[in-house]
C-alpha positions in Angstrom: 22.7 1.9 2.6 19.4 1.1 3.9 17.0 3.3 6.1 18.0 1.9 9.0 21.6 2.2 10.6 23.4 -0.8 11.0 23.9 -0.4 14.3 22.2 -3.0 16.7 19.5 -0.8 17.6 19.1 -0.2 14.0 18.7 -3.8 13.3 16.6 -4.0 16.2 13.9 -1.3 14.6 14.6 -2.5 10.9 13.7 -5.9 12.5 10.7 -4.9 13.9 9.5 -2.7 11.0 9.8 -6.0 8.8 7.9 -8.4 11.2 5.0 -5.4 11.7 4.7 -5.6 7.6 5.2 -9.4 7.4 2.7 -9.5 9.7 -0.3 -7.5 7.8 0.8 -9.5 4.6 0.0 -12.3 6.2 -3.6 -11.4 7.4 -4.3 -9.5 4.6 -3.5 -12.8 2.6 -5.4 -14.6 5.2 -9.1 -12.4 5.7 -8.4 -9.6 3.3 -8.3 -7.2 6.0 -5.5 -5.5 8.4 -6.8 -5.1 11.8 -6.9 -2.0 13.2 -4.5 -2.9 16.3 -2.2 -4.2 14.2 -2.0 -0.7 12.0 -1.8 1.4 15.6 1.3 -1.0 16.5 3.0 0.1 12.8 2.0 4.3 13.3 2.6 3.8 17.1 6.5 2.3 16.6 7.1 4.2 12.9 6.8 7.7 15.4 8.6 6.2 18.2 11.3 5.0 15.6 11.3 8.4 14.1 11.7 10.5 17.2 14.4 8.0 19.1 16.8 8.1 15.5 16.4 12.1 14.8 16.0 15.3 17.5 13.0 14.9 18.7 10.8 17.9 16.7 12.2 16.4 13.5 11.2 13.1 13.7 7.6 14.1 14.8 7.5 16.2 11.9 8.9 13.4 9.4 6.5 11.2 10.8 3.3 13.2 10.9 4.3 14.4 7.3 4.9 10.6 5.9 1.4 10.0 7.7 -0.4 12.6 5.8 1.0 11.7 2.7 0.3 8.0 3.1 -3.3 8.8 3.6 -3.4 11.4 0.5 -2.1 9.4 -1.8 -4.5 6.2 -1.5 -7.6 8.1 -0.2 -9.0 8.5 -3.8 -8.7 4.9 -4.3 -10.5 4.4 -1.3 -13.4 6.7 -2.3 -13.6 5.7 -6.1 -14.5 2.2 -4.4 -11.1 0.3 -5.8 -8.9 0.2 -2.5 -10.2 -0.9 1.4 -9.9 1.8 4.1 -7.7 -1.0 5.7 -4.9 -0.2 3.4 -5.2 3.3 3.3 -4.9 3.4 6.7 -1.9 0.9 6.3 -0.1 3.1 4.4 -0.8 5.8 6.6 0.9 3.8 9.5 4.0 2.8 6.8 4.3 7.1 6.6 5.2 7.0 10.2 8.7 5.2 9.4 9.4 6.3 6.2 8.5 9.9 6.5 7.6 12.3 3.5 10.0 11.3 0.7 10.5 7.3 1.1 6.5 7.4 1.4 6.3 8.7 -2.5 8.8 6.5 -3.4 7.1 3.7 -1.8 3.6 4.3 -3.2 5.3 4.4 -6.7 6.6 1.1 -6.2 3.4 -0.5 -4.3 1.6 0.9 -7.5 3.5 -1.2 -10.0 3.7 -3.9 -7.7 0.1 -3.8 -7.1 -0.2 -3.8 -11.3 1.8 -7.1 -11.2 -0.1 -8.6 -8.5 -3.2 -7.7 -10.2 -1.8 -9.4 -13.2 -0.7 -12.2 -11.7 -4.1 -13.1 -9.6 -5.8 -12.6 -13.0 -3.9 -15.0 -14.7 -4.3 -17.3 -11.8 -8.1 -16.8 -11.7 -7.8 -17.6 -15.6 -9.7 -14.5 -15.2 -7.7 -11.7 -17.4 -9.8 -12.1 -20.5 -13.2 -11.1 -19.0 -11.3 -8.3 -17.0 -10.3 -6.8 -20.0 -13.7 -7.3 -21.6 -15.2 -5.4 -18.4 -12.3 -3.0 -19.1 -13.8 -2.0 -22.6 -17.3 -2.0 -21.2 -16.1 0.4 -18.7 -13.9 2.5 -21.0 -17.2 2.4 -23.6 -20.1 3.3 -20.9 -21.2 5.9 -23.3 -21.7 4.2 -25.8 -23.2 1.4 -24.0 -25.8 3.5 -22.4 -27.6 4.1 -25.7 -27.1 1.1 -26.5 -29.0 -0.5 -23.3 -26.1 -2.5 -22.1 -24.7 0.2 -19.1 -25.1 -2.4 -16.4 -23.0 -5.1 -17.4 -19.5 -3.1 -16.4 -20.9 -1.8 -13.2 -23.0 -5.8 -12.3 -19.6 -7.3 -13.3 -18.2 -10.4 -10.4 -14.7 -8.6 -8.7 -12.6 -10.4 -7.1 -10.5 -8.9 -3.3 -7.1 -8.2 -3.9 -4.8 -8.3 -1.0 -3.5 -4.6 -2.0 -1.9 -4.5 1.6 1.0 -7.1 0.4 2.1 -4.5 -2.3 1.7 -1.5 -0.1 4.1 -3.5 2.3 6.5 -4.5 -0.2 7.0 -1.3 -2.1 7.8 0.1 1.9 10.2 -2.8 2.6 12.0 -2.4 -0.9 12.4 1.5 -0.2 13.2 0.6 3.4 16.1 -2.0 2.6 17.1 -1.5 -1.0 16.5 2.2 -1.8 18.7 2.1 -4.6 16.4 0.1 -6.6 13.8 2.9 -6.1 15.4 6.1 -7.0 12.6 7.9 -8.1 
């Protein structure tokens, strides 16, 4: 059973929910942003979705619930400097469709996704050693304040992740295949 009905209006919206996430993969791959208008097109159809499949007061509140949640789950990360205000906002929009519960779910499963991507683009990079080296410095700041070295974890070379492909995919898996999330 997946979130949407299957139903050709269901296919329709499940349809259209995929192509809106496909599509801010695809920039956020591209320019490491999600443009705002593409965002408003994901909250704008997630509350029409929610209202046209549920009475009307229901699916506002499902919405504007999954919206709120989005946003206060990532926010932090957005503030402590480690995610873009593009994906919180992302995720925000993703709340529309999938409404308090799937929303949790779904950040659960963007975060380890996001771990594996992170992972994976280090290894790439060839970069995981020196991560984990910055990692200790980090973890160690104390102790590398007295010893005169603070700096080098905060003057250490990041690289962009493209966080909004596993914000999208931990929606799409809750939207399509909730069974593999059942947390």
């Amino acid at each position: 059973m997946t979130m949407f009905d299957s139903t050709a209006a269901g296919t329709l919206w499940g349809a259209l929910f995929t192509a809106l996430l496909l599509a801010a993969c695809a920039t956020d791959i591209r320019t490491r942003r999600i443009p705002n208008t593409l965002v408003l097109a994901i909250l704008g159809s997630g509350v029409a979705w929610s209202i046209a499949t549920r009475p009307a007061s229901a699916g506002l509140m499902a919405s504007a619930t999954g919206i709120g949640l989005g946003f206060a789950i990532w926010i932090g990360f957005w503030l402590a400097g480690v995610l873009g205000a593009g994906d919180v906002k992302f995720f925000a929009a993703i709340g529309a469709w999938l409404g308090p519960a799937a929303t949790w779910r779904a950040a659960l499963a963007a975060a380890l996704l996001g771990g594996v991507l992170a992972l994976a683009t280090l290894v790439q990079a060839r970069a995981l050693g020196p991560a984990l080296r910055r990692l200790g410095l980090t973890l160690s700041a104390g102790t590398l304040a007295v010893l005169g070295h603070a700096g080098e974890a905060e003057n250490a070379p990041t690289r962009h992740l493209p966080y909004g492909v596993a914000l999208a995919l931990g929606a799409l898996l809750v939207a399509w295949f909730p069974r593999l999330i059942p947390w």
